[in-house]
C-alpha positions in Angstrom: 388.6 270.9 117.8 390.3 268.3 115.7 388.2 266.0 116.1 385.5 268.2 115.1 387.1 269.4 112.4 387.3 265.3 111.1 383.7 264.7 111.8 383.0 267.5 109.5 385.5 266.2 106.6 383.5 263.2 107.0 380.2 264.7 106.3 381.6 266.8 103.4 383.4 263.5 101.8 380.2 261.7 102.2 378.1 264.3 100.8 380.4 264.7 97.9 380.4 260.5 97.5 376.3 260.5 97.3 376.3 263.4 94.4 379.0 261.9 92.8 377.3 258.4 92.7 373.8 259.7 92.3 375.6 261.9 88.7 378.0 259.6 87.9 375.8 255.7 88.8 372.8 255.4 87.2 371.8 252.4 89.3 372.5 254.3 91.7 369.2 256.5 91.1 366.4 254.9 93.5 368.6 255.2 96.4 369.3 258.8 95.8 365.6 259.3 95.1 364.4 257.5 98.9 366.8 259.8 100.2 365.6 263.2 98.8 368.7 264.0 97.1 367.4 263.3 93.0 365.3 266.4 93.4 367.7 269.2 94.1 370.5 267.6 91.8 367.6 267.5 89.4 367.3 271.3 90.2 371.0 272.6 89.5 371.0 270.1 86.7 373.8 267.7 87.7 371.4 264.9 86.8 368.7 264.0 84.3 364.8 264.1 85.3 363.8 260.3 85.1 362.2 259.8 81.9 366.1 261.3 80.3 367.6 259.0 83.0 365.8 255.6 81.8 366.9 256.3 78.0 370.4 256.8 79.3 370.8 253.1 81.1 372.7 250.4 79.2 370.7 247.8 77.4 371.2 244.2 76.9 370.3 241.0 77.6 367.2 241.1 75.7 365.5 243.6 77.6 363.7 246.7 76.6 365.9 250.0 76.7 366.8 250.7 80.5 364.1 247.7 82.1 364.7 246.7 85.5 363.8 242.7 86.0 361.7 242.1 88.5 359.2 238.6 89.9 355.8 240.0 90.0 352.5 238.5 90.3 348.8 239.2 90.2 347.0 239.5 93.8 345.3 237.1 94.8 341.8 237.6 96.6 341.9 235.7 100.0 338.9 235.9 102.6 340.0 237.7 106.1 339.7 235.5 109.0 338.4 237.1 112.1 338.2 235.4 115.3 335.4 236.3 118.4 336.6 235.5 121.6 334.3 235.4 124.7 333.1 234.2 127.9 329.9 232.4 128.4 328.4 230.1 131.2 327.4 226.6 130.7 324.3 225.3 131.5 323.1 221.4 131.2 320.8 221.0 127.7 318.2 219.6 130.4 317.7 220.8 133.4 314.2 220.0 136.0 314.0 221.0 139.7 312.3 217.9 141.4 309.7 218.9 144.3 305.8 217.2 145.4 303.0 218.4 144.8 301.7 217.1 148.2 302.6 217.9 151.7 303.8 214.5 153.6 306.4 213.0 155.3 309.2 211.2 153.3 309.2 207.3 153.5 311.3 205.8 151.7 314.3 207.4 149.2 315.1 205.4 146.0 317.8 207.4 144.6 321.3 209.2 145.9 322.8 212.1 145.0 324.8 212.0 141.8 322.8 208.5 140.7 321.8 208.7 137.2 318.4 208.1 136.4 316.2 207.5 133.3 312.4 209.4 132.6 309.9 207.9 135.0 312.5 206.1 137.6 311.2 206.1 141.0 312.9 208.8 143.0 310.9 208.4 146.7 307.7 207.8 148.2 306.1 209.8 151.0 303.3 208.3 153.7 300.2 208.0 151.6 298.1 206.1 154.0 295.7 208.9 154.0 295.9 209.1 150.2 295.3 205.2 150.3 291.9 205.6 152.4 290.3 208.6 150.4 290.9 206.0 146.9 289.7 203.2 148.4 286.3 205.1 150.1 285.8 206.2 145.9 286.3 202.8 145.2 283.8 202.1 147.4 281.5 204.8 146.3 281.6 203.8 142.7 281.1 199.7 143.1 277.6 201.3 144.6 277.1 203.7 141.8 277.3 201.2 139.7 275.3 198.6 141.5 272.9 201.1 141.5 272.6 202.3 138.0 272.7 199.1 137.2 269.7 197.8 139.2 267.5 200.9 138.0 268.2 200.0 134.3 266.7 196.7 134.4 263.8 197.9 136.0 263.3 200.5 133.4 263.4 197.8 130.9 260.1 196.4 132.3 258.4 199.3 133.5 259.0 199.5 137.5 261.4 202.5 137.1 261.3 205.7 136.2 263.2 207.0 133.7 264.1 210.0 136.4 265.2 207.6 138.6 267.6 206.2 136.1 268.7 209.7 134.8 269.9 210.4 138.3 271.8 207.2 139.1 273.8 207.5 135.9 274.9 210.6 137.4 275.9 209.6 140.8 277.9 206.9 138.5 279.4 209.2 136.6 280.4 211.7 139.4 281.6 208.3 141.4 284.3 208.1 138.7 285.1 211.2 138.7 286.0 211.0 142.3 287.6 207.4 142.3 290.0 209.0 139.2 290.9 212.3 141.7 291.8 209.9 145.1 294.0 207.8 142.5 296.0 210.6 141.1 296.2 212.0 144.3 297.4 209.2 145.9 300.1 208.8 142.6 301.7 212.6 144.0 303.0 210.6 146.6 305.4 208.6 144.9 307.9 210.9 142.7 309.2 209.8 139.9 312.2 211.2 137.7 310.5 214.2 135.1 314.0 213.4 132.5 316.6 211.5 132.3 320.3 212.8 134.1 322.1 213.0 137.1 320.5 213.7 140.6 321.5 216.5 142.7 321.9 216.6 146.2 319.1 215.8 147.6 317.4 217.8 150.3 315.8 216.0 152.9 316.2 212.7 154.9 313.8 209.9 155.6 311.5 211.2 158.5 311.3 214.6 157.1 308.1 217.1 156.7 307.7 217.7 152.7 306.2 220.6 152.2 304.3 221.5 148.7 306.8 222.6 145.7 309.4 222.5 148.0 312.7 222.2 145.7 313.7 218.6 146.7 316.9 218.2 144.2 317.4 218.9 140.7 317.9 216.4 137.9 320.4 217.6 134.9 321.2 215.9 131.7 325.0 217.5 131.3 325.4 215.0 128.1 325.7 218.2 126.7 326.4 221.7 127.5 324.5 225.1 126.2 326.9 227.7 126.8 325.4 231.3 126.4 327.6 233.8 125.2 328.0 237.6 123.7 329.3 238.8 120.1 329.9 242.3 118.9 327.3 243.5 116.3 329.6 244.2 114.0 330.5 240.4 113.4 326.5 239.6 113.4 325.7 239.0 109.7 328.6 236.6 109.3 327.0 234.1 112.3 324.2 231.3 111.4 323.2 228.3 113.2 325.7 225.5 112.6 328.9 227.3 112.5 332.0 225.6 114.5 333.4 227.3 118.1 336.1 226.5 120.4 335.4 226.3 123.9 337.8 226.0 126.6 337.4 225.6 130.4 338.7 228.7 132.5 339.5 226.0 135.2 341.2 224.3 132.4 342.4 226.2 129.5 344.5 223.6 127.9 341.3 221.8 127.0 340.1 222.4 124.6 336.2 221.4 123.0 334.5 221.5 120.0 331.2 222.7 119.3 328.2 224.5 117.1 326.5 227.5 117.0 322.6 226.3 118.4 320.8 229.6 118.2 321.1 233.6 117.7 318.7 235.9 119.5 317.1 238.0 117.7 318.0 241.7 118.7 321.3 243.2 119.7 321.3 244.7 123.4 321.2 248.4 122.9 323.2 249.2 126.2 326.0 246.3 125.5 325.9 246.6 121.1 326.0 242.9 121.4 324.1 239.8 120.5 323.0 236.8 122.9 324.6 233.6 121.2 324.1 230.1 122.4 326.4 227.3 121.5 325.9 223.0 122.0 329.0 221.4 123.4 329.3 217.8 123.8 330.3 216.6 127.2 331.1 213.4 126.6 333.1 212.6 129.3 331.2 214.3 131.9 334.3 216.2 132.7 332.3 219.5 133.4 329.5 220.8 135.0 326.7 223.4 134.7 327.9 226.6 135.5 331.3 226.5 134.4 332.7 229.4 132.7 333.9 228.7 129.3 336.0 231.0 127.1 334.3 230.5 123.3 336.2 231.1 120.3 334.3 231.8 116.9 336.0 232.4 113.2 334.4 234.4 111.5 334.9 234.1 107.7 334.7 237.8 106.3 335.5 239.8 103.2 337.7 239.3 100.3 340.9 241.5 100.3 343.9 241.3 97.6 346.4 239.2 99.4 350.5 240.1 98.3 353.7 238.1 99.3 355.1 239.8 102.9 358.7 240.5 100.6 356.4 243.1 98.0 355.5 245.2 100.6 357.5 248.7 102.0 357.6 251.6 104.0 358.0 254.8 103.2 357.3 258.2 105.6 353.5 257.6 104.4 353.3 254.3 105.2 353.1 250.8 103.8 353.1 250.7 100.0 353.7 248.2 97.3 354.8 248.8 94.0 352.6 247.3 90.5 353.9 246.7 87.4 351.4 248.6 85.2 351.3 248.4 81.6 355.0 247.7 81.5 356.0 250.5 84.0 356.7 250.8 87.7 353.9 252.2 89.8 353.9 253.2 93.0 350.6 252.4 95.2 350.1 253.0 98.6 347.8 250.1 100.9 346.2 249.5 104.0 347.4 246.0 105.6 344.0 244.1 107.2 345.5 240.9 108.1 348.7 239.2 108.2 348.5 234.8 107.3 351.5 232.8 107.4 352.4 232.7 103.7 350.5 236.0 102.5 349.6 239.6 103.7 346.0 241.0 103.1 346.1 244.3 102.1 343.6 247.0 100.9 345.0 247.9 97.4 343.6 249.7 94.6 344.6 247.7 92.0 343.6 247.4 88.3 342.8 244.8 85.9 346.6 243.3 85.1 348.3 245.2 87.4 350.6 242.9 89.2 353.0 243.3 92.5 356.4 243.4 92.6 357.9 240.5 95.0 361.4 240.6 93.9 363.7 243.5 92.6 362.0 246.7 94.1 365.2 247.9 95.2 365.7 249.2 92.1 362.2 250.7 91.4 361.1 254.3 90.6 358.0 255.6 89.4 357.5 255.2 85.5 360.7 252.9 85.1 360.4 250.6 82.6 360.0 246.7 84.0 360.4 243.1 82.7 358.5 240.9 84.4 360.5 237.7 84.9 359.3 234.2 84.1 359.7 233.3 88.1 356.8 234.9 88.5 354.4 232.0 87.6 355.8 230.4 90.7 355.8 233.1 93.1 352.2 233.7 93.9 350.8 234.3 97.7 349.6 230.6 98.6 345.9 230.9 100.1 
């Protein structure tokens, strides 16, 4: 029981301490306001309402009449930085599958796989003897359409042909051609040749091999650089265009990291998903990674402009985060919203008025409607953007 009996002495003493400093201490006023204990002292008129309190503190110094100092500054508007992170697969910016158009058998193989090649490099050749005959029987064909055609045109000229005659060997020339040009491109779809630059694949099939037609024989990729297609949230849309800088980083590697650029924006968000098809151009310069890869992008997105307050001006209350403003030379007390927190500055959303500034230093001693001097530090104590 005695030591019940001390615990409440305790209380009563410290009760009796608070009034007494809260009556007796003007300075002591804000602290018995966050408290709740201005009001009922207020009530059973121990103490002066605040307006009687402020004429009743000392002056000097070459303040006004009861003005607390304080370092206050306007807000500065900053731009909020958001950043889009997310997953995306890469793909080579050139990509051809590599097959004949023919059916053969495969001679002779020019290339390996993982050779780089250039546009129009021989790749391999299949048999083409039969291809070889059929050019060389138009070839045939069309030396005789032409002897022909020939032969009846200067006989025309004096008057031993007929011009039917002639009309008919210029077509037999003509369709000759025709013919010789066909055996010639088909015997050219037995050799095939590289359709782009790159790197080969590996390649199917071996020398001896049946080829059959559009049979996928290897695929040739220029990975010089990668196209990695990824997703954003709508919401972030009107603040994407073409050009605009990512971060990409291997999930097989995340410590690398590469740079890239926005290269195109489709142009309809996925109803089921709420999110838009991107497609960013990363240079693989030292053909470290391949098509197919999964890469995790990161895109900042610049956004809107916010009033941005030094971290030390903001508090708490039981209502939340609040700052207070210096107002036409008095305190006032203005609740915010923080967005986004930088290293040197917090952005908040503040209803603030033309030459209202925040208090950084001295809000300790801050109620609403007190008096304030704004000190000359001030000038040097803005938010840094």
């Amino acid at each position: 029981m005695s030591v019940i009996k001390q615990l409440l002495l305790a209380l009563v003493l410290l009760l009796v301490g608070l009034v007494g400093a809260a009556v007796l201490v003007p300075a002591a006023r804000p602290f018995a306001d966050r408290i709740g204990l201005s009001a009922p002292l207020e009530r059973i008129g121990l103490i002066s309402p605040v307006a009687e309190a402020d004429a009743a503190l000392p002056q000097g110094g070459g303040k006004a009449a009861g003005a607390i100092a304080v370092v206050a500054t306007e807000p500065v508007a900053e731009q909020m930085n958001d950043e889009v992170v997310s997953v995306g697969s890469a793909r080579a910016i050139r990509s051809v599958a590599v097959s004949s158009e023919v059916t053969g058998r495969l001679r002779t193989l020019h290339i390996a796989s993982g050779d780089f090649v250039q546009e129009g490099a021989p790749l391999a050749e299949l048999d083409d003897e039969a291809a070889r005959i059929a050019l060389d029987r138009a070839n045939v064909v069309l030396a005789d359409a032409q002897a022909t055609a020939s032969r009846l045109a200067a006989l025309q000229a004096t008057g031993a042909s007929a011009g039917t005659a002639v009309q008919e060997a210029d077509l037999a020339l003509k369709t000759a051609e025709l013919e010789q040009r066909d055996a010639a491109f088909t015997l050219s779809q037995f050799h095939l040749t590289a359709p782009v630059s790159g790197w080969v694949g590996i390649w199917s099939a071996d020398i001896g091999d049946q080829v059959s037609q559009n049979t996928e024989l290897t695929r040739i990729e220029d990975r010089s650089t990668l196209i990695v297609d990824f997703r954003v949230p709508e919401r972030v849309v009107q603040y994407l265009k073409v050009g605009d800088q990512v971060s990409a980083s291997p999930l097989a590697d995340p410590s690398a990291t590469l740079t890239g650029t926005v290269k195109a924006l489709d142009n309809r968000v996925d109803e089921a998903s709420r999110t838009l098809r991107v497609q960013a151009e990363i240079e693989n310069r030292a053909d470290a990674y391949r098509p197919g890869m999964a890469f995790r992008i990161s895109v900042a997105i610049a956004g809107e402009s916010h009033p941005a307050v030094d971290p030390l001006a903001i508090q708490w209350g039981s209502d939340g985060p609040y700052v207070w403003l210096v107002r036409d030379g008095k305190a006032a007390r203005e609740p915010i919203r923080i967005l986004q927190r930088n290293a040197t500055s917090v952005i908040v959303d503040l209803a603030a008025q033309p030459g209202d500034l925040v208090v950084s230093e001295g809000v300790q001693a801050l109620r609403p409607g007190a008096a304030v001097e704004v000190s000359s530090a001030s000038a040097n104590t803005a938010p840094k953007s």
